[in-house]
PDB file of N, CA, C and O in Angstrom:
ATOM      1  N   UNK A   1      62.303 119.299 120.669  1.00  0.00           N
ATOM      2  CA  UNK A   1      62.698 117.922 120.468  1.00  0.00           C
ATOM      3  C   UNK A   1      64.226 117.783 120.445  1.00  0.00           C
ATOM      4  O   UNK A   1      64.803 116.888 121.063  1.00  0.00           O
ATOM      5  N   UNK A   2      64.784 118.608 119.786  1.00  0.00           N
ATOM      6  CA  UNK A   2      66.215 118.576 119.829  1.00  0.00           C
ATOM      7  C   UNK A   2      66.884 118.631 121.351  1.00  0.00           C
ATOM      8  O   UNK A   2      67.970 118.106 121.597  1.00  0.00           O
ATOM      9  N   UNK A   3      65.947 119.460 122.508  1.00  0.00           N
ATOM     10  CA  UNK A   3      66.889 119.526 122.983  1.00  0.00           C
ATOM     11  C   UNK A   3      66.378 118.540 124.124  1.00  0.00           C
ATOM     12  O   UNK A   3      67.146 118.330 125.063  1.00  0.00           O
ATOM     13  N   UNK A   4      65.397 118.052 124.109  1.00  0.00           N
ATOM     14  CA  UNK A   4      64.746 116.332 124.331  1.00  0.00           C
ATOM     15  C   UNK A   4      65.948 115.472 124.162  1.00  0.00           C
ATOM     16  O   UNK A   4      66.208 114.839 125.185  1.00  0.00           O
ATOM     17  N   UNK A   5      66.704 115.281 123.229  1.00  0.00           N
ATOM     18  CA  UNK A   5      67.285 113.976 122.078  1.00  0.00           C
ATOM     19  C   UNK A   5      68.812 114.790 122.963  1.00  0.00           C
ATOM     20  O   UNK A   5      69.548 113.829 123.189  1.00  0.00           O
ATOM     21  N   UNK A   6      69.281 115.654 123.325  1.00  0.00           N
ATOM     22  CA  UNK A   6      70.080 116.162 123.982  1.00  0.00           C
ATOM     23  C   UNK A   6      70.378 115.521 125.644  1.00  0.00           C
ATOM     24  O   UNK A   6      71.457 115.143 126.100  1.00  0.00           O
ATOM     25  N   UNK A   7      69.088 115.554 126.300  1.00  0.00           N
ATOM     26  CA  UNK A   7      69.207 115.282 127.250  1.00  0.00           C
ATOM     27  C   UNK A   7      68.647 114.027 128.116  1.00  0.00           C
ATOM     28  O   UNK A   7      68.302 113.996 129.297  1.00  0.00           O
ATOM     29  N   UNK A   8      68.679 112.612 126.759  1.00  0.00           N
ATOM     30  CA  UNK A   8      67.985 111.577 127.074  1.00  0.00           C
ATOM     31  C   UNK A   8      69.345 110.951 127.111  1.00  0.00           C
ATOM     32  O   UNK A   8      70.168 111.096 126.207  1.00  0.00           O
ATOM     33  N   UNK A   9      69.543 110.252 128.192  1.00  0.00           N
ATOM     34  CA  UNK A   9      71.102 109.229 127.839  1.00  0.00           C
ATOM     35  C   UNK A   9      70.663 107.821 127.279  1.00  0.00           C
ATOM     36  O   UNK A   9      71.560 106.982 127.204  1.00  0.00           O
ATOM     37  N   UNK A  10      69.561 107.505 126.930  1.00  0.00           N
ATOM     38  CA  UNK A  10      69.676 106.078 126.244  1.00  0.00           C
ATOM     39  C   UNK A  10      69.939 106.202 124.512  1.00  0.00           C
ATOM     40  O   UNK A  10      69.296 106.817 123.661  1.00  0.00           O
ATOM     41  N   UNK A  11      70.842 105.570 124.431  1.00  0.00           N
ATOM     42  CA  UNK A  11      70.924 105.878 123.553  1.00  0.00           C
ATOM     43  C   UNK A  11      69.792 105.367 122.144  1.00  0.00           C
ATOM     44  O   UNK A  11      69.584 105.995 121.105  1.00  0.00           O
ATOM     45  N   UNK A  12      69.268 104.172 122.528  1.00  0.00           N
ATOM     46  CA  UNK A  12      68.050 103.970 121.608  1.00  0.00           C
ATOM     47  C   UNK A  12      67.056 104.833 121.609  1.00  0.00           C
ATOM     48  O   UNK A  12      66.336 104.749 120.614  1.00  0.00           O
ATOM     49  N   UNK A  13      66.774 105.623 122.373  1.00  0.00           N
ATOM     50  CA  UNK A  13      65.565 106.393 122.831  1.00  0.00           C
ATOM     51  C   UNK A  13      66.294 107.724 122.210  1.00  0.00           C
ATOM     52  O   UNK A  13      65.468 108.589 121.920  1.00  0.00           O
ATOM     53  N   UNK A  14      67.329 107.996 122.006  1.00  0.00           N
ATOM     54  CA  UNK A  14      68.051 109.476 121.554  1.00  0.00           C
ATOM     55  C   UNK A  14      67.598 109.265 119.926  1.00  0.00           C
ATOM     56  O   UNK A  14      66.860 110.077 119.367  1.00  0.00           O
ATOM     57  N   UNK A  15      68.178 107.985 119.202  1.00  0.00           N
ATOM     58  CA  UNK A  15      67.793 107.674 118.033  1.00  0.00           C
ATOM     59  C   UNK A  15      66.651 107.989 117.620  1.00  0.00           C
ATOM     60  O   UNK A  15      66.291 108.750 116.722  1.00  0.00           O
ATOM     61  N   UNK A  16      65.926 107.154 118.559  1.00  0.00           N
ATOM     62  CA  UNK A  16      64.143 107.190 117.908  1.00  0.00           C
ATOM     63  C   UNK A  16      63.693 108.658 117.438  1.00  0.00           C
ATOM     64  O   UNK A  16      63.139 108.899 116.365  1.00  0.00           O
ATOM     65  N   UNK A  17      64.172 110.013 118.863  1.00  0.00           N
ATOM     66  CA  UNK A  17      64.116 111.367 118.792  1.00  0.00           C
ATOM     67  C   UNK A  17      64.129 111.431 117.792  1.00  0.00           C
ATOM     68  O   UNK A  17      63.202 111.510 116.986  1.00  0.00           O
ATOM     69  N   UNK A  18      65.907 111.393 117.577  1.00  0.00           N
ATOM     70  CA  UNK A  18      66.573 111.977 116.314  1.00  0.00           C
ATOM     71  C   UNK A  18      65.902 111.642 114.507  1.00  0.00           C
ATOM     72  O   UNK A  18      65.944 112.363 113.510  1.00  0.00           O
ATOM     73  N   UNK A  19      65.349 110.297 114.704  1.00  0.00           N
ATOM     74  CA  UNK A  19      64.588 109.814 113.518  1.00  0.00           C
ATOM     75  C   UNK A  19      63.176 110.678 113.411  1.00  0.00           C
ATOM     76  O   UNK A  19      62.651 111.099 112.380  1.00  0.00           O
ATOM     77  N   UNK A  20      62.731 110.812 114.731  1.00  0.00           N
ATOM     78  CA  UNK A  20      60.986 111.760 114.924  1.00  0.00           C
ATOM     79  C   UNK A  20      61.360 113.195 113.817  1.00  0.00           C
ATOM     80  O   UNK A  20      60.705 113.825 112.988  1.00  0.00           O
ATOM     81  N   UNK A  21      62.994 113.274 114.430  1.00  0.00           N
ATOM     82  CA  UNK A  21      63.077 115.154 114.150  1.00  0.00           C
ATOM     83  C   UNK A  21      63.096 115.241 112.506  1.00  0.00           C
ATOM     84  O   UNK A  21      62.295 115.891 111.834  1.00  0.00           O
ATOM     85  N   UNK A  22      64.137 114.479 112.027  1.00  0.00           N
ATOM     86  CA  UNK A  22      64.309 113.870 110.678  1.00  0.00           C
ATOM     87  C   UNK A  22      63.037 113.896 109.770  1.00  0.00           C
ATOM     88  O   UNK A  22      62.763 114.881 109.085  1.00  0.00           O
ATOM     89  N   UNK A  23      62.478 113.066 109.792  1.00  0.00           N
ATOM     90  CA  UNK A  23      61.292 112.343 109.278  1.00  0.00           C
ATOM     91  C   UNK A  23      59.596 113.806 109.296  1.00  0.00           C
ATOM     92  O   UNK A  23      58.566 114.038 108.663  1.00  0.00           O
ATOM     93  N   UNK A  24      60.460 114.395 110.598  1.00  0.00           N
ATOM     94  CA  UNK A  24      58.979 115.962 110.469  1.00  0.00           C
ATOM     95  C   UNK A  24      60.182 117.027 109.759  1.00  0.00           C
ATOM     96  O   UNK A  24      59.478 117.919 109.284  1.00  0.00           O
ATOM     97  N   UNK A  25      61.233 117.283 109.535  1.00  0.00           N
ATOM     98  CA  UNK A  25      61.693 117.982 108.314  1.00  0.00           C
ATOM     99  C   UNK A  25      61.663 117.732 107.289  1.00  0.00           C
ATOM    100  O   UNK A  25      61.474 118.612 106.450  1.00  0.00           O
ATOM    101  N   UNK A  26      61.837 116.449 106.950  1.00  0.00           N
ATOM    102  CA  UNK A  26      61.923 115.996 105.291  1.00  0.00           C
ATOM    103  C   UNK A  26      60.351 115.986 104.921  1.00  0.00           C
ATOM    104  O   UNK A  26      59.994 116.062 103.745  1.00  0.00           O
ATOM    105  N   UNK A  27      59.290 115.874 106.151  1.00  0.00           N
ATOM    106  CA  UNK A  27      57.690 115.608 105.305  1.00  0.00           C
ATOM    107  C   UNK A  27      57.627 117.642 105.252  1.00  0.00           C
ATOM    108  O   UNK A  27      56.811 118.100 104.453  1.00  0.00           O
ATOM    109  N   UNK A  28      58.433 118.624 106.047  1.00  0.00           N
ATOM    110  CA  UNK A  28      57.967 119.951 105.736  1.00  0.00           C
ATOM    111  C   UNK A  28      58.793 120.392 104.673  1.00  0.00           C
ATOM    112  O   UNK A  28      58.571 121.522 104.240  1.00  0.00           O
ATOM    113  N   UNK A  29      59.893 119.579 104.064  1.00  0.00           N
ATOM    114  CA  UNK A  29      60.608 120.765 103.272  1.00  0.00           C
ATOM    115  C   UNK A  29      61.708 121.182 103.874  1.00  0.00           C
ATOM    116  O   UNK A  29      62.243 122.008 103.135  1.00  0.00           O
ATOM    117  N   UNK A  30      62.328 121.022 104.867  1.00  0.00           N
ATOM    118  CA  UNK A  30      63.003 122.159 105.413  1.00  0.00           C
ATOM    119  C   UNK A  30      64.835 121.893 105.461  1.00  0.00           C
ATOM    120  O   UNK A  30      65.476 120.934 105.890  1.00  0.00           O
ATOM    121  N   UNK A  31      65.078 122.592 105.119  1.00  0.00           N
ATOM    122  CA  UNK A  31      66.487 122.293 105.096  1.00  0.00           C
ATOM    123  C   UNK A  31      67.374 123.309 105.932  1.00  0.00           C
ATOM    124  O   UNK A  31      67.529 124.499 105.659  1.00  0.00           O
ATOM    125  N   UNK A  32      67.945 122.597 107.035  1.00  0.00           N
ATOM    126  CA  UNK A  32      68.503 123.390 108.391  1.00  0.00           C
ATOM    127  C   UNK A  32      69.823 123.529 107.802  1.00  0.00           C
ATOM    128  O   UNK A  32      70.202 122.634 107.046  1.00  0.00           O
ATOM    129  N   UNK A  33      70.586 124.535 108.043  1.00  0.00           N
ATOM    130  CA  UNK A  33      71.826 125.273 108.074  1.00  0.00           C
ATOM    131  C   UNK A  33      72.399 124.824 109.142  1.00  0.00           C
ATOM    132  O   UNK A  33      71.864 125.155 110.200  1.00  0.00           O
ATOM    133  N   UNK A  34      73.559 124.004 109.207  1.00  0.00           N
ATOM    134  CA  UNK A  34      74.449 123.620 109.944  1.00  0.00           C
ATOM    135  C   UNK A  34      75.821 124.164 109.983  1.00  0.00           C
ATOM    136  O   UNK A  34      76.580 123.848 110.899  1.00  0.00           O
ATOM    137  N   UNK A  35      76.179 124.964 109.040  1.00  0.00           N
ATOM    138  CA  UNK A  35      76.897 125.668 109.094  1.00  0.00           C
ATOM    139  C   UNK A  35      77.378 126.559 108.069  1.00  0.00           C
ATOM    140  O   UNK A  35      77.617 125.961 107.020  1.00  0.00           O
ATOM    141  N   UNK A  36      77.643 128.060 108.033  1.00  0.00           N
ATOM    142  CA  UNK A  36      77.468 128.738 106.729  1.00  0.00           C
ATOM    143  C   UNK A  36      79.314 129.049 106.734  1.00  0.00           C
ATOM    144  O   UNK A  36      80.175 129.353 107.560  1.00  0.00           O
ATOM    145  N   UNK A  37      79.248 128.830 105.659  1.00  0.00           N
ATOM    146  CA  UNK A  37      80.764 128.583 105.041  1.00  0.00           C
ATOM    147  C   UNK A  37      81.424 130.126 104.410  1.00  0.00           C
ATOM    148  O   UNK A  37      80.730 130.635 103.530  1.00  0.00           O
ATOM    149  N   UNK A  38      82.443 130.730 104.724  1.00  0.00           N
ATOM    150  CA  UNK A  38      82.684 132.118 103.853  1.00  0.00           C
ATOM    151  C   UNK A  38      82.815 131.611 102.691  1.00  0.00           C
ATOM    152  O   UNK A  38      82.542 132.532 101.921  1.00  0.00           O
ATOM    153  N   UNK A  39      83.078 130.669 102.080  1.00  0.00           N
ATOM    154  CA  UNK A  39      83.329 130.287 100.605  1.00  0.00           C
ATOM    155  C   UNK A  39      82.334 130.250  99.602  1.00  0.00           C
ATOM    156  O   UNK A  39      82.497 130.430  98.395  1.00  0.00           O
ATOM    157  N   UNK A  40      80.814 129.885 100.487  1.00  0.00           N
ATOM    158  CA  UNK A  40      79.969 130.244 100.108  1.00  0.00           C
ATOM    159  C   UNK A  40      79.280 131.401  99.540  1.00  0.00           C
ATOM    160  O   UNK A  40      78.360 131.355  98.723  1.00  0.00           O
ATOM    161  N   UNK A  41      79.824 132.463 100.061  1.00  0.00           N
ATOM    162  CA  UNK A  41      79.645 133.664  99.667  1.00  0.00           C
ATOM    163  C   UNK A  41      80.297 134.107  98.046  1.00  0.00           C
ATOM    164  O   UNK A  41      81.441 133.785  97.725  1.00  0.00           O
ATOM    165  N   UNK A  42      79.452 134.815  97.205  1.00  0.00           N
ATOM    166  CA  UNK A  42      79.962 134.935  96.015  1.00  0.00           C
ATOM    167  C   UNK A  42      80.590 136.380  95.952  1.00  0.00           C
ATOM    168  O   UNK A  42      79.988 137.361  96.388  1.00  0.00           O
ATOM    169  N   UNK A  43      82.017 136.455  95.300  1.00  0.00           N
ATOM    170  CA  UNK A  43      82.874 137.389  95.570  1.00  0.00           C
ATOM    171  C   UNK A  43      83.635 137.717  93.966  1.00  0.00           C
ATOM    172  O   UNK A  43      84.099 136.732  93.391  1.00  0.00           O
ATOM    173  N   UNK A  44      83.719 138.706  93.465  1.00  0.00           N
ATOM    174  CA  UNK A  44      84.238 138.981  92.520  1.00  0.00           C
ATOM    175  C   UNK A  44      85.486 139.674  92.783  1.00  0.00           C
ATOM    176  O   UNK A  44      85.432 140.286  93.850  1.00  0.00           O
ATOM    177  N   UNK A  45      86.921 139.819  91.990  1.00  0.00           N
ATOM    178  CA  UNK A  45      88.111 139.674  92.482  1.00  0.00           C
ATOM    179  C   UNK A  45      88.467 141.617  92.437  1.00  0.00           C
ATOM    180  O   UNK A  45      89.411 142.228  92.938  1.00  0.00           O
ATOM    181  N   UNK A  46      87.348 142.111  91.675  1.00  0.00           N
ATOM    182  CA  UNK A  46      87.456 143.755  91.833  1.00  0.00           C
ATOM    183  C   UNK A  46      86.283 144.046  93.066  1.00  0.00           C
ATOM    184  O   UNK A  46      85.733 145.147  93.097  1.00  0.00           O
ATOM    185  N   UNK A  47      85.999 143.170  93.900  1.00  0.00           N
ATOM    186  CA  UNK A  47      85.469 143.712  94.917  1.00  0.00           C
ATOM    187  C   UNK A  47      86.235 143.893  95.987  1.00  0.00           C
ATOM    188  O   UNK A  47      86.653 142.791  96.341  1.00  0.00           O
ATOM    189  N   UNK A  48      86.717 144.944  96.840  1.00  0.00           N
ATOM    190  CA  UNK A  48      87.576 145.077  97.409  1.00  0.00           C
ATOM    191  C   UNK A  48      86.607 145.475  99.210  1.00  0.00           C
ATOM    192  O   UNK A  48      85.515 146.000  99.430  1.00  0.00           O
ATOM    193  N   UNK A  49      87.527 144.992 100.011  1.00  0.00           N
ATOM    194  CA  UNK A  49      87.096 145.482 101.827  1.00  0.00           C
ATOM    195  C   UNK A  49      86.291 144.962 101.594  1.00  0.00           C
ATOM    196  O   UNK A  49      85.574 145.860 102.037  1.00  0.00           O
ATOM    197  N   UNK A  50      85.208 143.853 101.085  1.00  0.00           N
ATOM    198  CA  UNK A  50      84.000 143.485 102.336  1.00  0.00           C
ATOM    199  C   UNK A  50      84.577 142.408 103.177  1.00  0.00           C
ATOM    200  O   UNK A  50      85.499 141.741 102.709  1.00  0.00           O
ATOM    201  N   UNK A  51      84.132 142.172 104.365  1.00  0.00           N
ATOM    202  CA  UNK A  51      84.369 141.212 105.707  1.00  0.00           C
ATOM    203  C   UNK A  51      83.156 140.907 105.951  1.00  0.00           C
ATOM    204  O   UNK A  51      82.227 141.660 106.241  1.00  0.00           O
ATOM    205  N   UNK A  52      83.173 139.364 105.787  1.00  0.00           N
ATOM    206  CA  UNK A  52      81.787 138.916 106.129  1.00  0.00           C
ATOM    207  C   UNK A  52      82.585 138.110 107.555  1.00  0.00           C
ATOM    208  O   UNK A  52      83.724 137.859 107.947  1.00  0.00           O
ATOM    209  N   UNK A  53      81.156 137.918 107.992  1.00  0.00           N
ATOM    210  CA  UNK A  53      81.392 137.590 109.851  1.00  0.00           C
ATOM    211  C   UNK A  53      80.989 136.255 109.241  1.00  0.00           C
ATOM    212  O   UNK A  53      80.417 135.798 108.252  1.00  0.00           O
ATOM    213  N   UNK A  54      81.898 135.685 110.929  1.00  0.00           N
ATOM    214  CA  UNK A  54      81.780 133.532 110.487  1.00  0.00           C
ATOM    215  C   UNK A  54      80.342 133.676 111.716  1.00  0.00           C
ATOM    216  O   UNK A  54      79.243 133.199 111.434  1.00  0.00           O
ATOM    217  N   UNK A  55      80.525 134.175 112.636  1.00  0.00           N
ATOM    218  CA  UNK A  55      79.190 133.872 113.499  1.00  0.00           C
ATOM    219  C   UNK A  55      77.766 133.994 113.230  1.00  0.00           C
ATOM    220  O   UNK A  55      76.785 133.419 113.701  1.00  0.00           O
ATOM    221  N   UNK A  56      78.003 135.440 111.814  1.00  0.00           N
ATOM    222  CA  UNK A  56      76.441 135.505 111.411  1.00  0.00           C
ATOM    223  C   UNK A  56      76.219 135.932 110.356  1.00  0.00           C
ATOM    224  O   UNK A  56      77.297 136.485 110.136  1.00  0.00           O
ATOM    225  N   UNK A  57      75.601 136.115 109.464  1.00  0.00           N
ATOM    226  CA  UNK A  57      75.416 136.390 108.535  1.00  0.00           C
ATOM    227  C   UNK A  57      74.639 138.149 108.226  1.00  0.00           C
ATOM    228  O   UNK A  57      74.397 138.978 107.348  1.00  0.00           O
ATOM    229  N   UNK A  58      74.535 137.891 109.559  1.00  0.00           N
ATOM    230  CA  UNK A  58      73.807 139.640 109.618  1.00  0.00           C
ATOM    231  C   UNK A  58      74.428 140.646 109.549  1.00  0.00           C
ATOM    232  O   UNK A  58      74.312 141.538 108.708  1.00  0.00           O
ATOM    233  N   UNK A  59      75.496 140.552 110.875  1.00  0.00           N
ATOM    234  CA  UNK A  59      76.883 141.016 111.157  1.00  0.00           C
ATOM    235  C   UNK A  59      77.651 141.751 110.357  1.00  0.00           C
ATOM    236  O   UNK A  59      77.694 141.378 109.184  1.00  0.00           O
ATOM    237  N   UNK A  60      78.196 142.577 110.621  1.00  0.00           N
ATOM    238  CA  UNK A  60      79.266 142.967 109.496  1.00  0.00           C
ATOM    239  C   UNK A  60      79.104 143.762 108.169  1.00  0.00           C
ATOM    240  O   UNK A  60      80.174 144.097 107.661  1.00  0.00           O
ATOM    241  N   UNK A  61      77.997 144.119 107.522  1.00  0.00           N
ATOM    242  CA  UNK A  61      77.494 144.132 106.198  1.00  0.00           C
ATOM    243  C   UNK A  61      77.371 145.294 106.231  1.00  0.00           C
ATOM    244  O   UNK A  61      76.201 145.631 106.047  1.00  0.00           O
ATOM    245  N   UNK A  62      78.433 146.550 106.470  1.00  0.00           N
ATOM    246  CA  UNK A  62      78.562 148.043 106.228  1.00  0.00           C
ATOM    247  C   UNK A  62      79.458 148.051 105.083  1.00  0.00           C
ATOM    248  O   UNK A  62      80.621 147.647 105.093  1.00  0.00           O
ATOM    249  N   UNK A  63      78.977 148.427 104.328  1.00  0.00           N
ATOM    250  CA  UNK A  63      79.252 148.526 102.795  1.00  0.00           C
ATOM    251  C   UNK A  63      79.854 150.215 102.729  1.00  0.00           C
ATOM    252  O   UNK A  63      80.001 150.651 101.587  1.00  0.00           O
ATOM    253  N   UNK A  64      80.130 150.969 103.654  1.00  0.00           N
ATOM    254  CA  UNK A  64      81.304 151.980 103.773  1.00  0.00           C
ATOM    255  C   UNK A  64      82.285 151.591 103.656  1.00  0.00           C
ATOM    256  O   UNK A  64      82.999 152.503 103.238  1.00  0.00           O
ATOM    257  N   UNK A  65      83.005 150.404 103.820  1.00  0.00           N
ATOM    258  CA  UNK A  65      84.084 149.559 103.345  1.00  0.00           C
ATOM    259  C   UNK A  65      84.724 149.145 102.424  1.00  0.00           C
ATOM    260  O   UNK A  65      85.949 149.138 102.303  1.00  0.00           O
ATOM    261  N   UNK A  66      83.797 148.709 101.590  1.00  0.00           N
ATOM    262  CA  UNK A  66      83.842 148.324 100.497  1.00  0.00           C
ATOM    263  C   UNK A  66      84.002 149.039  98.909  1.00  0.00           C
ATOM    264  O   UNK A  66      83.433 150.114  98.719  1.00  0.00           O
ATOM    265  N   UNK A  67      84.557 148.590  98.124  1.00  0.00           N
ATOM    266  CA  UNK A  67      84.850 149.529  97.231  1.00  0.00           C
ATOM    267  C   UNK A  67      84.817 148.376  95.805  1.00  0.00           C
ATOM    268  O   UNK A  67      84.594 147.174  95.950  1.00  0.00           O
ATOM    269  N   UNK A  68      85.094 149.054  94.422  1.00  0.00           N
ATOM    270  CA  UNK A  68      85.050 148.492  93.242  1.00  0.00           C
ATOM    271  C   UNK A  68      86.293 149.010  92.969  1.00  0.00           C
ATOM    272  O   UNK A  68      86.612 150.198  93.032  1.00  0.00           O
ATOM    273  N   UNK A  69      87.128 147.874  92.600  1.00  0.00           N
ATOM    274  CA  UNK A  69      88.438 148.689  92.072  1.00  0.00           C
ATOM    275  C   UNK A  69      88.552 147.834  90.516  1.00  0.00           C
ATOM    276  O   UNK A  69      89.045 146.733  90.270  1.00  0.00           O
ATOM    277  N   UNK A  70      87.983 148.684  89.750  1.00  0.00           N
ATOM    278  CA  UNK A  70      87.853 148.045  88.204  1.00  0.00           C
ATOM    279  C   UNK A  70      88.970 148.896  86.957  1.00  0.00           C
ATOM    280  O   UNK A  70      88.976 148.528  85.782  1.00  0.00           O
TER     281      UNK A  70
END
């Protein structure tokens, strides 16, 4: 559907989509990630070297890096 509502140029008819897509997330629950923020991430100030990736969240997470400097 999204990519329906992408490639319809009216714009009333993009709406209606966009309300269909809306209206079947909010009746499942679902709450889409639009964008994950590094700030989000919880970080304590004796945690030292981790690098979290902006593209993914998977990415990056070798904890050979990382250290406790307490």
């Amino acid at each position: 559907m999204i990519e329906a509502q992408s490639r319809e140029g009216d714009a009333a008819k993009r709406k209606q989509i966009l309300w269909t897509i809306e209206r079947k997330l909010a009746n499942d629950d679902v709450r889409t990630i639009i964008f994950y923020r590094r700030g989000g991430t919880c970080e304590r100030p004796y945690l030292k070297g981790l690098t979290i990736m902006v593209n993914s969240i998977y990415n990056s997470w070798r904890m050979e890096d990382v250290w406790l400097d307490t």
